[in-house]
C-alpha positions as a printed Julia matrix, in Angstrom:
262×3 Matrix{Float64}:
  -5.53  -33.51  -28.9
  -2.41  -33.31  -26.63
  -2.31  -31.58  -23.09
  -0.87  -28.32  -25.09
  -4.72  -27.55  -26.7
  -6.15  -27.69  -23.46
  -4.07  -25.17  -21.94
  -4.07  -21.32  -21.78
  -1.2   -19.39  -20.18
  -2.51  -16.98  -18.07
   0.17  -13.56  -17.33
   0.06  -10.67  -15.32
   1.98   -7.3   -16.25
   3.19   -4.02  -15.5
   5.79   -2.37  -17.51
   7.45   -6.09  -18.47
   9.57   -4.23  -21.46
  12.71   -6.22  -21.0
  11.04   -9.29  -20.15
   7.86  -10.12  -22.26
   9.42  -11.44  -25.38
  11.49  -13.85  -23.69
   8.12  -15.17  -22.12
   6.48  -14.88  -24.94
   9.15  -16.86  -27.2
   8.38  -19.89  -25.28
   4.26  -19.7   -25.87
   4.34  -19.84  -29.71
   2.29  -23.42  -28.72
  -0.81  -21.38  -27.4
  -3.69  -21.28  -29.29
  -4.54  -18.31  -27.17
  -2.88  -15.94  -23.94
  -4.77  -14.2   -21.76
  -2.83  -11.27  -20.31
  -4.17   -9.0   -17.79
  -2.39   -5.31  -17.84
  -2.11   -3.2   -15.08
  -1.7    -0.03  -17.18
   2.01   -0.34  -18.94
   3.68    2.66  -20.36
   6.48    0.81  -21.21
   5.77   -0.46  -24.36
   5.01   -3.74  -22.91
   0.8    -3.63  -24.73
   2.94   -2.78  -28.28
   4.49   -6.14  -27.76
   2.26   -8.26  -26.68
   0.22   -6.45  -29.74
   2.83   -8.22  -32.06
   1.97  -11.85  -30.54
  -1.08  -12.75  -32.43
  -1.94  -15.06  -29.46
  -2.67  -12.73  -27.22
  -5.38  -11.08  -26.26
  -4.83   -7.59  -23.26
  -7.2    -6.68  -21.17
  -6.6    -3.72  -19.47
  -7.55   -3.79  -15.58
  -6.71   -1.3   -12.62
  -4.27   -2.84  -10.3
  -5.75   -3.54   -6.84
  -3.74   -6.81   -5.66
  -2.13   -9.54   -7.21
  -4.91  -12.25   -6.32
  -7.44  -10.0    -7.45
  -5.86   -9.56  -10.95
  -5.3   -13.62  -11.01
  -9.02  -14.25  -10.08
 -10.02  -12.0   -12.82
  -7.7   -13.57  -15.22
  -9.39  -16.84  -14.66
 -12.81  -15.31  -15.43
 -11.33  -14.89  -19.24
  -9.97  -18.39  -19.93
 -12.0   -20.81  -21.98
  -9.98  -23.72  -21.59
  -9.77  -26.27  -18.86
  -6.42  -25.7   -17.79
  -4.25  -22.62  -17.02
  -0.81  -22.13  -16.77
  -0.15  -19.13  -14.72
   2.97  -17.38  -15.7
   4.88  -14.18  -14.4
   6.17  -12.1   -17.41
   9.9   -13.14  -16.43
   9.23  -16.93  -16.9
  10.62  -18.85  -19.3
   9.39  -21.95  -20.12
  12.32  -24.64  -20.65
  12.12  -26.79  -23.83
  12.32  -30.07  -21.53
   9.19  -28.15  -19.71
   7.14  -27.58  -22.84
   7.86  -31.39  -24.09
   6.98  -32.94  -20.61
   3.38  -31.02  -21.39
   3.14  -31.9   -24.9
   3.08  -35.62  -23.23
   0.98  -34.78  -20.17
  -2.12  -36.87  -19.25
  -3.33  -36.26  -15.75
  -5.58  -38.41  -14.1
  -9.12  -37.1   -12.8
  -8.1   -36.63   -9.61
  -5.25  -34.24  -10.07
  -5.75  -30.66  -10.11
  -2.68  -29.6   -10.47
   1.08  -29.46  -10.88
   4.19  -27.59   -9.31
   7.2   -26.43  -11.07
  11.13  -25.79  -10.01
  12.43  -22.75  -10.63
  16.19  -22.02  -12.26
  17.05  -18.59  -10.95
  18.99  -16.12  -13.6
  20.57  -12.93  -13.23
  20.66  -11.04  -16.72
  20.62  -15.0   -18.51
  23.58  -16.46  -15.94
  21.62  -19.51  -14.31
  22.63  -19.68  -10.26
  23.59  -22.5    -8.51
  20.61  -21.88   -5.81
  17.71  -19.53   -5.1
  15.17  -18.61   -2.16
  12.58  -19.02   -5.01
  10.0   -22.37   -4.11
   8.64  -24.14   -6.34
   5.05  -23.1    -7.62
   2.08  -24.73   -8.75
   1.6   -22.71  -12.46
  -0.85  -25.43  -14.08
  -3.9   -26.07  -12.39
  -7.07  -26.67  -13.41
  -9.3   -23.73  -13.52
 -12.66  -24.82  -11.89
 -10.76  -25.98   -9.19
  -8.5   -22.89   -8.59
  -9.06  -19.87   -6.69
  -5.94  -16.85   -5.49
  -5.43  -15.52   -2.32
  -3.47  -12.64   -1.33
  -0.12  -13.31    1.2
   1.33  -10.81    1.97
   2.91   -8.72   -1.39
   2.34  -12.41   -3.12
  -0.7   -14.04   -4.46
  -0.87  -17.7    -3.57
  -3.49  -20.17   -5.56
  -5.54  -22.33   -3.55
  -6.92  -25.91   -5.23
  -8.94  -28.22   -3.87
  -7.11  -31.86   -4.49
  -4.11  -33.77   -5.35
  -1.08  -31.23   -6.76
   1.76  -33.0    -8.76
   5.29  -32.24   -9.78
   6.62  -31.77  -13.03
  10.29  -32.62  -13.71
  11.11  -29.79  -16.18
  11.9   -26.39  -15.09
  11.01  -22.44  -15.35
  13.39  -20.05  -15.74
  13.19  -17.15  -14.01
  15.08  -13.79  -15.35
  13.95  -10.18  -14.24
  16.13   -7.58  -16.53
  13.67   -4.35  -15.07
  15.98   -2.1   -14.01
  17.49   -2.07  -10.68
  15.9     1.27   -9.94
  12.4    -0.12  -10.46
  13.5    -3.23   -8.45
  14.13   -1.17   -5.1
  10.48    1.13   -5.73
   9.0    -2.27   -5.96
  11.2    -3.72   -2.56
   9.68   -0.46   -0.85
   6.08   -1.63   -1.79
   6.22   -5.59   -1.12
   7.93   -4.41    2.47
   5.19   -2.75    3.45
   2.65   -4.93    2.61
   4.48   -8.17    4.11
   5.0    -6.02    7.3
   1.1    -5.53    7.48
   0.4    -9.49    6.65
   3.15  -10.76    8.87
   2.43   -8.4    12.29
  -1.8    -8.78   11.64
  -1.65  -12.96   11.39
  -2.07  -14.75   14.46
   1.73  -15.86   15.54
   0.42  -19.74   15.35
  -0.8   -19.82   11.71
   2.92  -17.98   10.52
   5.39  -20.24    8.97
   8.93  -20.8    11.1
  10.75  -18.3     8.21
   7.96  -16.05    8.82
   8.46  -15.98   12.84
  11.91  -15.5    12.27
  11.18  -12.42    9.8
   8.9   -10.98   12.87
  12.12  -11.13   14.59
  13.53   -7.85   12.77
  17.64   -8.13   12.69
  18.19  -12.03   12.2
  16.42  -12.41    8.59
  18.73  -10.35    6.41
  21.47  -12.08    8.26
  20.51  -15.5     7.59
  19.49  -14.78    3.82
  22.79  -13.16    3.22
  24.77  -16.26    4.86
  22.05  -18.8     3.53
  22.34  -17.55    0.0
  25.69  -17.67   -0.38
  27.15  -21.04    1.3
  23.97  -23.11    1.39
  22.74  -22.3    -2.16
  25.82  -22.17   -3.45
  25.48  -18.54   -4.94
  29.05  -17.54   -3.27
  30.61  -20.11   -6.56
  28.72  -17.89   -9.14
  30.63  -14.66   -9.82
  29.61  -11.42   -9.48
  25.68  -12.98  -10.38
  25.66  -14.73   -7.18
  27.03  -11.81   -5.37
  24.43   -9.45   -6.91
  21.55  -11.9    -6.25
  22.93  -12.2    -2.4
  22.74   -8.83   -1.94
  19.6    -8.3    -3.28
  17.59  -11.08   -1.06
  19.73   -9.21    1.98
  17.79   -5.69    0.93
  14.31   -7.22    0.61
  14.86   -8.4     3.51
  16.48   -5.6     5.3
  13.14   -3.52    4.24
  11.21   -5.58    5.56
  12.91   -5.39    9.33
  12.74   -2.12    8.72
   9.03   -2.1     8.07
   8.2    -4.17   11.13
  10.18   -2.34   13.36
   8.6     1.24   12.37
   5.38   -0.27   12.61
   5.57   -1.38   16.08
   7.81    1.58   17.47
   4.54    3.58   15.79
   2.32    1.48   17.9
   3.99    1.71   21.03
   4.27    5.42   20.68
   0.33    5.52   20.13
   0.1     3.07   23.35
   2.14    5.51   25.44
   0.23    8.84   24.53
């Protein structure tokens, strides 16, 4: 039995038409995929219908951790490997797996992310590495902010092949969903006690320097300036999350300083 029969790949969605197949294309090695819908109207269920792996269940949206959490009550197998509906898995990836043999005491392993704008790989990306295998009895989600973050308890690996990550949704659907994760990083960022924020996060509760520094950041330090228009494109979209975000934090305190003052 190799690592590959232990594993079940675990995927959240909402209207992932122009991305599920890729994902899918990469999981013909699962025995079984547990994908947890948020309602789709996309067409994304008549896909995932075609993969003969997978198995929908169809859950109201709440948060992103909750959705996770419930996702891990429906996997049978000891490991997971948590996957957003743009991954895709890289062939080196799926071979370093086949291979795999983790000792007891690791719980999990992270993954380094190639960044792609409609297939062109970039140089660079603000995207971390994640931890997307994990064991499941020792994993548990959190929400941070518009992200969900999973929390293990022990010793957390990293793997040397890489994800690809490749959201084609259209750019309209993009900004709606910018509007959304502003808000709720706004509310997580200005209701955390200042001490337990990260130094990027301080400098995001400054309001104007963030989509400065991502703009500048993105395209010299990570290189994205030497990718064509993709680079460009990906710049300017980092510059807008973050711009909505200022934006966000600043209404919410001028709101709170009006209530203060009446």
């Amino acid at each position: 039995m190799t690592m590959l029969d232990q594993v079940t790949p675990l995927i959240i969605t909402y209207n992932e038409g122009p991305n599920i197949s890729r994902t899918l294309d990469k999981l013909s090695w699962a025995q079984r995929i547990v994908v947890i819908d948020s309602g789709s109207t996309d067409g994304t269920v008549e896909m995932l219908r075609c993969c003969p792996q997978a198995e929908v269940i169809q859950r109201p949206f709440i948060d992103a951790a909750s959705q996770c959490n419930f996702g891990l009550t429906q996997v049978m197998s000891p490991w997971v490997l948590s996957l957003d509906a743009d991954y895709e898995l890289s062939d080196e990836l799926i071979r370093e797996l086949t291979s795999l043999e983790p000792p007891e005491s690791t719980v999990g392993y992270r993954v380094r992310f190639v960044y792609r704008i409609y297939g062109r790989p970039l140089r660079g990306s603000l995207y971390p590495p994640r931890t997307v295998l994990y064991r499941k009895d020792k994993a548990c989600y959190r929400q941070e902010g518009h992200t969900q973050r999973v929390v293990l308890d022990g010793e957390v690996l990293r793997l040397d092949g890489i994800i690809y990550h490749d959201d084609r949704k259209p750019l309209a659907r993009w900004l709606t969903s910018q509007q959304r994760y502003a808000r709720e990083e706004a509310r997580y960022l200005l209701d955390r006690q200042r001490g337990a924020l990260r130094r990027t996060d301080k400098i995001r509760l400054m309001g104007w320097p963030a989509p400065i520094g991502v703009f500048f950041y993105t395209l010299f330090v990570k290189g994205c300036l030497f990718d064509g228009w993709p680079g460009w494109y990906y710049a300017l979209q980092r510059t807008i999350a973050e711009m909505l975000i200022a934006l966000e934090i600043m209404d919410r305190r001028a709101a709170q300083q009006l209530t203060d003052t009446t």
